[in-house]
Each structure stands twice: as C-alpha cells, then as structure tokens.
Kinemage of the C-alpha trace (Angstrom):
@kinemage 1
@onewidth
@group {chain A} dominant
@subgroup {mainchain}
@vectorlist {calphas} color= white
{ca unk a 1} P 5.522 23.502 -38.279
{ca unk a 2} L 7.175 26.707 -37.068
{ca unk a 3} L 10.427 28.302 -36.044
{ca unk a 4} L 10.665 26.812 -32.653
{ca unk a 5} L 10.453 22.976 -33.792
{ca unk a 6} L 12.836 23.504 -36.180
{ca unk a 7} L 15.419 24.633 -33.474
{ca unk a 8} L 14.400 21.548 -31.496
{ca unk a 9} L 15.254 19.200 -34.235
{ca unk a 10} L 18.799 20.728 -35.053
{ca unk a 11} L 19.639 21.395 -31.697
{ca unk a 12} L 19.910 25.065 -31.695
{ca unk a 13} L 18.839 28.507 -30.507
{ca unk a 14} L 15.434 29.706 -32.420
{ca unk a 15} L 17.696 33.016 -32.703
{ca unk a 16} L 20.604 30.868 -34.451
{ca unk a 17} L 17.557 29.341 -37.145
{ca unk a 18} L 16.519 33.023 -37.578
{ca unk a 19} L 20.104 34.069 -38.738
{ca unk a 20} L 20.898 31.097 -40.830
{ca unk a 21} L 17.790 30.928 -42.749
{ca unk a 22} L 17.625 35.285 -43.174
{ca unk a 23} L 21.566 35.109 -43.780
{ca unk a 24} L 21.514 37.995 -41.612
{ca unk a 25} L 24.896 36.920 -39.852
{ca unk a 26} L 27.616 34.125 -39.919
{ca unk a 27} L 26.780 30.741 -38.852
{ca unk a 28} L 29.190 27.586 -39.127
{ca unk a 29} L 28.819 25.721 -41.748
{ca unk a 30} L 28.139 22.728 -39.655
{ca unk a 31} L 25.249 24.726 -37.778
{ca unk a 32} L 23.973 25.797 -40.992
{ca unk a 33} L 23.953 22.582 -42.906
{ca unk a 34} L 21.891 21.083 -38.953
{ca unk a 35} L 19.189 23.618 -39.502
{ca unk a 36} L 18.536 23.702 -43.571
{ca unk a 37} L 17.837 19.856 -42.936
{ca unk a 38} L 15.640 20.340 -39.974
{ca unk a 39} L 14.115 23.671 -42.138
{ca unk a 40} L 13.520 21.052 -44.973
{ca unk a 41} L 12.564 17.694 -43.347
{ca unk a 42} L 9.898 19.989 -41.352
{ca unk a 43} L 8.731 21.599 -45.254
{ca unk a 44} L 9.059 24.430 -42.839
{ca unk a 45} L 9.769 28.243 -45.192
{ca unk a 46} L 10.460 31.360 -43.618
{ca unk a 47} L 7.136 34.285 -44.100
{ca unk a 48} L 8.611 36.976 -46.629
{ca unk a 49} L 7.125 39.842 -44.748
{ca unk a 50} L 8.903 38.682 -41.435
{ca unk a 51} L 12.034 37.619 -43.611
{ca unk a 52} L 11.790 41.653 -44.281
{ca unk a 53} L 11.897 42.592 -40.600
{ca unk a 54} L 15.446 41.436 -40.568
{ca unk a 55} L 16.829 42.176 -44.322
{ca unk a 56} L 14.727 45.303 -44.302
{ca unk a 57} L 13.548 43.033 -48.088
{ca unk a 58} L 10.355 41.487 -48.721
{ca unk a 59} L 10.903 40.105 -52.151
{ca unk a 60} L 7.410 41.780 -53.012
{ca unk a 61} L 6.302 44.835 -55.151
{ca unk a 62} L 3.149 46.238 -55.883
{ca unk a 63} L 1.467 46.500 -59.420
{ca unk a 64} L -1.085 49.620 -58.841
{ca unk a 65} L -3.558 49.354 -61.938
{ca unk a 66} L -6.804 52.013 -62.051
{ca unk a 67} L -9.595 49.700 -63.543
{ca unk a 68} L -8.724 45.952 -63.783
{ca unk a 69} L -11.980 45.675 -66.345
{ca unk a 70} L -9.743 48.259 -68.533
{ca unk a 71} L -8.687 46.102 -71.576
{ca unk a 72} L -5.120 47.268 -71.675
{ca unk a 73} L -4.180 46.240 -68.440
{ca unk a 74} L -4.069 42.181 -68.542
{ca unk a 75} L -1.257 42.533 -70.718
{ca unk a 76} L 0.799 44.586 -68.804
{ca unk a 77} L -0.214 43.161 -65.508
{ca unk a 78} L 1.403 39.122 -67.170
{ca unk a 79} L 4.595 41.022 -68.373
{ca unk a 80} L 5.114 42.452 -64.925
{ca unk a 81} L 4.095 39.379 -63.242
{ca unk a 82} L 6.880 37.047 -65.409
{ca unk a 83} L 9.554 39.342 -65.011
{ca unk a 84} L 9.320 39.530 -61.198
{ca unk a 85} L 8.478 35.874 -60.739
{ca unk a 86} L 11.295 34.830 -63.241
{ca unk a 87} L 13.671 37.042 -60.805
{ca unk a 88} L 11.971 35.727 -56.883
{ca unk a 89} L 9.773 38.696 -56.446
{ca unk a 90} L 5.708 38.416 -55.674
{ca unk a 91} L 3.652 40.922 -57.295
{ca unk a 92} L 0.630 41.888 -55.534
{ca unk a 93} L -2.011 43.350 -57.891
{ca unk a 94} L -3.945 46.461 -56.505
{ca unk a 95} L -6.836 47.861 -58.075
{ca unk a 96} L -8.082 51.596 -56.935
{ca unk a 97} L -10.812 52.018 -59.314
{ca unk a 98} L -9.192 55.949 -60.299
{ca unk a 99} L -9.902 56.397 -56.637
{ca unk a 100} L -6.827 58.197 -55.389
{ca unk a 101} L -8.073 57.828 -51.792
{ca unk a 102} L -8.145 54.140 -52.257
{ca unk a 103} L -4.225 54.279 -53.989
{ca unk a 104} L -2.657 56.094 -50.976
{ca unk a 105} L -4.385 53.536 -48.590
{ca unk a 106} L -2.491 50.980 -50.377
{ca unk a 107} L 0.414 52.562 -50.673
{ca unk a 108} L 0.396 53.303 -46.622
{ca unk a 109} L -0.389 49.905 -46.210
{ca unk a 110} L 2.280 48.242 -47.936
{ca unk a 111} L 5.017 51.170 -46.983
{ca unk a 112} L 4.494 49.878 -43.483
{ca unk a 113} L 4.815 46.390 -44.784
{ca unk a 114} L 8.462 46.831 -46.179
{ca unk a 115} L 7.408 46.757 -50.524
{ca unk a 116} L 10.257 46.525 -52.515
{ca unk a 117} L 8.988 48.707 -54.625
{ca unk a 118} L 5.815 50.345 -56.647
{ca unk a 119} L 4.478 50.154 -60.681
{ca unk a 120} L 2.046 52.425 -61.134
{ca unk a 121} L -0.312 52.766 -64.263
{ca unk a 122} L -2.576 55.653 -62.694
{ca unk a 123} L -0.808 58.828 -62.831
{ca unk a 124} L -3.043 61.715 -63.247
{ca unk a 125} L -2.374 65.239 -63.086
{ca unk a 126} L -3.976 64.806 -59.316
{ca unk a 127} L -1.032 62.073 -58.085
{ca unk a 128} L 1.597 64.033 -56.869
{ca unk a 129} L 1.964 61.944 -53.791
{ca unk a 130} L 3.524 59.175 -56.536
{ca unk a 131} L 6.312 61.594 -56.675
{ca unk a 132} L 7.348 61.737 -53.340
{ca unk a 133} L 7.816 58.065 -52.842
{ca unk a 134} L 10.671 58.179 -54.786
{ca unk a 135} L 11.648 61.117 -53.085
{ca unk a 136} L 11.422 59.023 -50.042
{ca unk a 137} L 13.626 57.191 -51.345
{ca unk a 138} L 11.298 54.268 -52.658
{ca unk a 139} L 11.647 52.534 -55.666
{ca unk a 140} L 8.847 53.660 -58.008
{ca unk a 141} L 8.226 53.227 -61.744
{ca unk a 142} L 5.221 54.332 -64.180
{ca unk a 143} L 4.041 52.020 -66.642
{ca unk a 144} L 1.833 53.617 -69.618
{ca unk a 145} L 1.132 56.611 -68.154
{ca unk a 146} L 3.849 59.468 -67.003
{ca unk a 147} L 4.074 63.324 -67.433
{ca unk a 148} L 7.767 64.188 -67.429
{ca unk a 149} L 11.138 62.924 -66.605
{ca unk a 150} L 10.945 63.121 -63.361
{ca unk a 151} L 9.977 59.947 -62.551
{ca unk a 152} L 11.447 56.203 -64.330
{ca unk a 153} L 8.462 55.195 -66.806
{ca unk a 154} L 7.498 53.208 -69.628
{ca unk a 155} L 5.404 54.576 -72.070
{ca unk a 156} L 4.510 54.695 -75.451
{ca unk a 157} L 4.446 57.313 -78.145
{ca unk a 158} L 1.567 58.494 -77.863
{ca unk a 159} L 1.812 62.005 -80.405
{ca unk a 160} L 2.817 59.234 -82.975
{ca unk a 161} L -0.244 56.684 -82.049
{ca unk a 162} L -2.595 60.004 -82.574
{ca unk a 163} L -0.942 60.818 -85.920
{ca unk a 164} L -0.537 57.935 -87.375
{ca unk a 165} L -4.247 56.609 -86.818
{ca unk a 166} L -5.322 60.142 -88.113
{ca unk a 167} L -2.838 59.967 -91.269
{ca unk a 168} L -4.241 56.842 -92.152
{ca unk a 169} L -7.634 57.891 -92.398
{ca unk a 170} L -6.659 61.046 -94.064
{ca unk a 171} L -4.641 58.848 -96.981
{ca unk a 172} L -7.393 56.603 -97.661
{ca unk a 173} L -9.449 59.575 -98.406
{ca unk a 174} L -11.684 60.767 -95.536
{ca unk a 175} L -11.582 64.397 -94.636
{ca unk a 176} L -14.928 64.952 -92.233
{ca unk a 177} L -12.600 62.606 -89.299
{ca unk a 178} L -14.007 62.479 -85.978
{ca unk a 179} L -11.989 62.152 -82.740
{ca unk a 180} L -12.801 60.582 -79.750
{ca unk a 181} L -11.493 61.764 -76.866
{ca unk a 182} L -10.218 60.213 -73.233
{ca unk a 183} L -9.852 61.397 -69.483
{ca unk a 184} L -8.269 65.237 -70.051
{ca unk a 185} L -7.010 64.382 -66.566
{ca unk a 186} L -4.482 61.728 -68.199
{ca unk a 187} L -1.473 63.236 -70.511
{ca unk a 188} L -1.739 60.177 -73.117
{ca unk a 189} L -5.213 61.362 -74.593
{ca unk a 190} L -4.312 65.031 -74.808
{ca unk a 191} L -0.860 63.052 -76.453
{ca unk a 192} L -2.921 61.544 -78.984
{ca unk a 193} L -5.504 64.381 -79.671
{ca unk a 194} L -2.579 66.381 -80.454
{ca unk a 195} L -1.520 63.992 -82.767
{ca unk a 196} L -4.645 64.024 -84.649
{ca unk a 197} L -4.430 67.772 -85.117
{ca unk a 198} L -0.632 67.643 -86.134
{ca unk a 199} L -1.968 65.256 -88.789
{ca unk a 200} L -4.898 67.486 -89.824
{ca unk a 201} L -2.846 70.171 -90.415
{ca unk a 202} L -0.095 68.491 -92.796
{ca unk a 203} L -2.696 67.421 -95.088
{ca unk a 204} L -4.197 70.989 -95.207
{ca unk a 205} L -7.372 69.933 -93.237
{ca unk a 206} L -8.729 72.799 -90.512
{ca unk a 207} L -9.233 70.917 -87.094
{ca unk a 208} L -13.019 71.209 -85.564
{ca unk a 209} L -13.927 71.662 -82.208
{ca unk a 210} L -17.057 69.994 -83.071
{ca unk a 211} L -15.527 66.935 -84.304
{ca unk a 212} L -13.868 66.308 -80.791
{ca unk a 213} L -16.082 63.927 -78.974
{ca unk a 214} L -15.304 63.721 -75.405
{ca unk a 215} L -16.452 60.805 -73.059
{ca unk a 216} L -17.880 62.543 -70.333
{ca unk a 217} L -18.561 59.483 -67.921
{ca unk a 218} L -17.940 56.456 -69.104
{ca unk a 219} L -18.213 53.899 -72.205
{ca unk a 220} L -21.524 53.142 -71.599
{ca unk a 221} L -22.356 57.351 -72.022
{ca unk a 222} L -20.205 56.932 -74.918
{ca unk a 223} L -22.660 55.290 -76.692
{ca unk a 224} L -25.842 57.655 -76.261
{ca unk a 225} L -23.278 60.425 -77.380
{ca unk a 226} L -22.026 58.887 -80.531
{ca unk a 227} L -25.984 59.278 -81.449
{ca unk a 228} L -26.535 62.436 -80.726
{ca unk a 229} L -22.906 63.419 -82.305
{ca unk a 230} L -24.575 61.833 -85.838
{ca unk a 231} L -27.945 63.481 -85.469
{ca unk a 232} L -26.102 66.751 -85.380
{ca unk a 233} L -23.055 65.903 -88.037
{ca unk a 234} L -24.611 63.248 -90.169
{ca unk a 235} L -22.218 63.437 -92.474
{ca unk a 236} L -19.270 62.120 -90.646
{ca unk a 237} L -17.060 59.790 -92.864
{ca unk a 238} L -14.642 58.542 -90.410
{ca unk a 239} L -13.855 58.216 -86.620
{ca unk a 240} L -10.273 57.875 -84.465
{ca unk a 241} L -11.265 56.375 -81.489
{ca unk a 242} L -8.565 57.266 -78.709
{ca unk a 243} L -8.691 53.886 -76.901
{ca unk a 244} L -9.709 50.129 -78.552
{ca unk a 245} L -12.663 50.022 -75.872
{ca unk a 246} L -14.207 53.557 -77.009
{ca unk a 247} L -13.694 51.652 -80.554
{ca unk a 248} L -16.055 49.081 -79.672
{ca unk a 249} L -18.698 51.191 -78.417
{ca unk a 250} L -19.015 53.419 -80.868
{ca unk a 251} L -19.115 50.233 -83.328
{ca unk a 252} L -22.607 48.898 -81.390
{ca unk a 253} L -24.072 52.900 -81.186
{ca unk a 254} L -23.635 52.706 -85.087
{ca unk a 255} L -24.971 49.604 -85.685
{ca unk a 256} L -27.834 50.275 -83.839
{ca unk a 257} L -27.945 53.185 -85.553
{ca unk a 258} L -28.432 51.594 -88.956
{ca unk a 259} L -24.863 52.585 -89.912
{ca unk a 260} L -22.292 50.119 -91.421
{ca unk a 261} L -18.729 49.742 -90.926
{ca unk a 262} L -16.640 50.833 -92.726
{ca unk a 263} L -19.062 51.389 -95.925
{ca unk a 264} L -20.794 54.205 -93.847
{ca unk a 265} L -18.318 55.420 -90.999
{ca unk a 266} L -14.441 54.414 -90.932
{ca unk a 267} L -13.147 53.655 -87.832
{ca unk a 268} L -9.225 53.177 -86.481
{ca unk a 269} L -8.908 52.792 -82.745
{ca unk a 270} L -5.608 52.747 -80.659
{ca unk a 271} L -4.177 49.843 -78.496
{ca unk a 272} L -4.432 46.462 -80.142
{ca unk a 273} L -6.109 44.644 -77.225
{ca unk a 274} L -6.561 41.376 -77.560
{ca unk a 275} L -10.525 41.575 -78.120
{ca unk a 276} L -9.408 43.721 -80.989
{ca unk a 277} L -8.879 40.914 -83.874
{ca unk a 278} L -11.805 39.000 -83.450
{ca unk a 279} L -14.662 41.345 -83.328
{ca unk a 280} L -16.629 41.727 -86.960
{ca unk a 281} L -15.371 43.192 -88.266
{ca unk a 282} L -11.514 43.231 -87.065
{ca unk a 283} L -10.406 46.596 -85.565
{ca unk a 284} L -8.340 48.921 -87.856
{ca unk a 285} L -5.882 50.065 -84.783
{ca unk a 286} L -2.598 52.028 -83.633
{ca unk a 287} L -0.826 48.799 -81.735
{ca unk a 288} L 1.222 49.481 -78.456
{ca unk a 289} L 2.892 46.739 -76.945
{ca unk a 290} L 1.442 46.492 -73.958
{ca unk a 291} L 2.980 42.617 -72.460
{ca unk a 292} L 6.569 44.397 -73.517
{ca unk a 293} L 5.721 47.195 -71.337
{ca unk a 294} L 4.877 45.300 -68.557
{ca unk a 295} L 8.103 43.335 -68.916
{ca unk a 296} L 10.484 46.614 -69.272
{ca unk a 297} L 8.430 48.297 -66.459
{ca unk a 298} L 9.234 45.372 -64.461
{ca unk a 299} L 13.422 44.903 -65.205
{ca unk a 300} L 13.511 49.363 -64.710
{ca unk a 301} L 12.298 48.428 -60.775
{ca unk a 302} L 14.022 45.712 -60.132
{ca unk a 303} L 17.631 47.372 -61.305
{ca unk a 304} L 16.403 50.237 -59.171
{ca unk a 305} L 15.307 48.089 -55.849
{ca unk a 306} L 19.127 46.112 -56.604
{ca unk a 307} L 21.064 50.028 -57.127
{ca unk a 308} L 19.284 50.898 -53.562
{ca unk a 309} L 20.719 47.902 -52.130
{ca unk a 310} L 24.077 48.425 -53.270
{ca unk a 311} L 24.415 52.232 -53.165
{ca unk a 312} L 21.767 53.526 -50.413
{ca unk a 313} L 20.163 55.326 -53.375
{ca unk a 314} L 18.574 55.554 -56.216
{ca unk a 315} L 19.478 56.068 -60.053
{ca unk a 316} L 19.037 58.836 -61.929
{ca unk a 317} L 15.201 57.833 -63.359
{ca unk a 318} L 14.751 57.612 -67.551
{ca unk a 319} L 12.075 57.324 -69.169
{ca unk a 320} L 11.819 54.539 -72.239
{ca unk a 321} L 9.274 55.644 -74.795
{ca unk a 322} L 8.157 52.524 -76.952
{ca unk a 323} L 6.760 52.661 -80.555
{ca unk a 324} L 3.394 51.701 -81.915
{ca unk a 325} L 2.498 50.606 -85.358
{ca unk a 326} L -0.274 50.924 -87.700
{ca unk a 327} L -2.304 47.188 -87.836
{ca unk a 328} L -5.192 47.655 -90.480
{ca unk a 329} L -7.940 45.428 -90.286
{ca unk a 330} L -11.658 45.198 -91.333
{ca unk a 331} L -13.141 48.469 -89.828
{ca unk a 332} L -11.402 50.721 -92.363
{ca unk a 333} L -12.125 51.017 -96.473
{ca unk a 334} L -10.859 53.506 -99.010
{ca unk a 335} L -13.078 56.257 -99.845
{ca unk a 336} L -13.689 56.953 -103.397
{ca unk a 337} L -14.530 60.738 -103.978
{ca unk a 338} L -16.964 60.993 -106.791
{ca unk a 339} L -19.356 58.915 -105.948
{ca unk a 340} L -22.426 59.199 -103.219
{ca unk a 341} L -23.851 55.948 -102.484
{ca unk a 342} L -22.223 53.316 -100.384
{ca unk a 343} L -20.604 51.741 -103.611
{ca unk a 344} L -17.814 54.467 -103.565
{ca unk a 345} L -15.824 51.927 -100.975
{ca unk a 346} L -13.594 49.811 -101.692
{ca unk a 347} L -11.633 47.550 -99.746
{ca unk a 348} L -7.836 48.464 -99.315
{ca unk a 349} L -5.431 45.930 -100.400
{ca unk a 350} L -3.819 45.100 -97.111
C-alpha cells in the first residue's frame, strides 16, 4: 500500500498524510489521529530516505570499514550497530577494500542521499577528503584510526600497546626481540613501533633496524618473509607482532619451519581478537577493546548529528583515547639465561 490509499481511507489530502506522518507541520489532532489509523490498518511506513527529503534526516549513518576480512573490525562494526539501532538509526556497512577511490564514491553517494552522518576506520595519511566533510559541516567521527585532534575519534593507546607488549618480553628475559611491522601509511603502527623502541631503550637494549620486519604486501607475504628473516637472524628469541592477524601467520611460517612456540620463538601480538584465545597455543596479546570502541564511536556521532540539529553546527571535536591491557596466554614462556637447549623455558606463572 502507498501514500495515496492511505489518504483515501482517512479522507484527506496525500499532502496532509505527508505532514502528519514527517511532523513537518501542524495537523489537528483529529486529522492526525484519521491518518495514523489509516497509516496503520494499511501496515503502510513512510521510506526513511524520502522521510529525509522533508526533515532534511534520514535516520541513517554510514560505518566506512577498509577490509571487512580484517579481524578487528566485527567488533567494532556490532558496537556501532547496537548503539545506533538502540537510538532509531540504520547503519549501513561500507567496505572500500583501502581503495580510497571506492570510499569517496560512497561518500558522494550517500552525501546526495541525506546520511546523518559518517564512522570511518580508514584514515590514512592519503584521506584528507575525510576532513573536509566535517568542514562541510557533516557529522564525521574516526574509530581506531586518527592522526590529530582535528577530527572527533576513538582510538586506543597505541605508544602504550607497543610498550607494553615489548616490556613484557623484555621482563621475561628475551633481549634478541623482533618487531613486526604494519601499513607505514597508518599512524597506529608507527604508534606502536615507537613503543617498542621506547621500551628497548629503558631496559638498556640498542634498537635494530634489522629486527624490524615490515609486511610489504600482505599476510600471506608475511609468511615467506618470516623465513627468510630466520635464515638470516637464526637466533631470534622473541617476536612483537603489531596486529593479532600478523601473530597468526608468523605462528604457521614457524611451525612449518620446525620452530616451537614459545620454547623456540616468543611471541606477543596486539588486539585480542576473538580468534585470539582459542588457537594452540592461546595468543600472548596487548588487548584493545574493540566492541567498546564501536559503542563510544557510535554515542560521539550521534551527540554530534543531535548538536547540528539544535545549533546549525557542530561541536568542538575530542578525541577519547582508550587503554589496552596486557592478556598473557600460551605463546609466551620465561627465558632462563644459562642454559642452551630448549629446557631453559619455563612456563610463567600466570
């Protein structure tokens, strides 16, 4: 049923249904009460999008997410998703692949469709364009990823993650540490690789450019790397992965390698996905909290998208920088010093 037999059955103007159901003008009560029982004996409901023409609101915002295979990003993608839901708003999920020709098609698309507003987890150093939507005037907000304070965001420590992961290994007594490194492009791996050489240096340890193992391409190159990175340095005693997923791939290149973890190689990764507890054995890893991200990413829009309504404009943006924490599982064993064979692990009392 549409518009027009609605009108029929309450004996009105299809204009006088349009402003009653958008609440765009007054109606008599009478009138109104004629047509929300036609609207509802017909199971007839209003399109958001052309509810938008009039209110200039479409109740919908746009979760922008690089690589929907990436681990991290089911979490944050439910904790958006309940918060908007929970407060009337539809969430449509767009994946660009780290294409940024493919984000600004979306994000011409659904400007011309009237979004609410934008969460992005894909800022680069190349994204600029994110920047002037909310100098447009646009509701934005960055959710993992961000640069400065320029833009509203929530992130996570990501210096600390580095450090702490680092720290660990350090403490438990490996010195010849390996780090693997992320996308230079994004801000939180350079975050964390500085973290690891903050950490190298308080325990007296000189950092080496030849322990930095950058993925070049992707996970799956990871893996031929973290071979060739052990026939040159066999001697590696531990790794800091700078993502869970680069975790698990160097895990399989060192089993296939003959190499066991942790009595050979220790290894702490950083993110806590879910996959992360029930591998064998359990990743050692720096935890962010990914779901509470999503949520807090979520409330930051929608008190911008309800300031904008109110005020024409929008607030001053913050940033909100979360903390992670240290979860040590199986991939991880103290190293005693003065011994040579694999019997110089032990397992650390957890």
């Amino acid at each position: 049923m549409g518009i027009r037999e609605v009108a029929k059955l309450a004996g009105v103007s299809v204009s006088t249904v349009s402003r009653t159901l958008n609440e765009t003008t007054y109606v008599k009560d009478e009138t109104r009460l004629r047509v929300l029982d036609a609207a509802h004996r017909l199971n007839y409901s209003p399109n958001a999008f052309a509810k938008g023409l009039k209110s200039n609101k479409s109740n919908t915002i746009a979760l922008v997410i690089p690589d929907i295979s990436n681990m991290i990003f089911p979490k944050i993608t439910q904790g958006v998703e309940k918060v908007m839901r929970k407060n009337g708003y539809i969430t449509v999920l767009c994946n660009t692949g780290e294409d940024c020709g493919a984000e600004q098609d979306y994000i011409k698309f659904l400007t011309g469709q009237r979004i609410d507003g934008f969460i992005f987890a894909t800022l680069t150093k190349n994204t600029a364009y994110i920047n002037e939507l909310r100098d447009q005037g646009i509701p934005v907000v960055l959710a993992g990823r961000y640069n400065d304070e320029s833009i509203d965001a929530i992130g996570v420590d990501n210096f600390k993650a580095g450090y702490e992961a680092t720290k660990y290994q350090i403490e438990i007594g490996h010195q010849k540490i390996v780090f693997v490194m992320g996308n230079p492009k994004l801000c939180l791996y350079e975050q964390r690789l500085a973290g690891y050489k903050k950490a190298l240096e308080d325990y007296g340890l000189k950092f080496r450019e030849e322990y930095v193992l950058y993925e070049l391409y992707d996970s799956i190159s990871l893996y031929s790397q973290t071979r060739k990175l052990f026939e040159r340095i066999p001697d590696i005693e531990a790794i800091v992965a700078s993502s869970d997923p680069k975790a698990f791939m160097l895990m399989r290149a060192l089993r296939d390698m003959g190499k066991d973890i942790p009595g050979d190689v220790s290894i702490v990764g950083i993110d806590d996905v879910e996959f992360s507890s029930i591998i064998d054995p359990p990743l050692s890893t720096v935890a962010q909290p990914l779901t509470e991200m999503g949520e807090l990413a979520a409330k930051k829009l929608i008190a911008q998208i309800k300031h904008k309504e109110k005020t024409g404009k929008l607030m001053e943006p913050t940033v909100d920088i979360l903390d992670v924490k240290l979860i040590v599982r199986g991939t991880t064993r103290k190293r005693r010093q003065n011994e040579s064979d694999r019997h110089k692990f032990v397992e650390l009392e957890q």
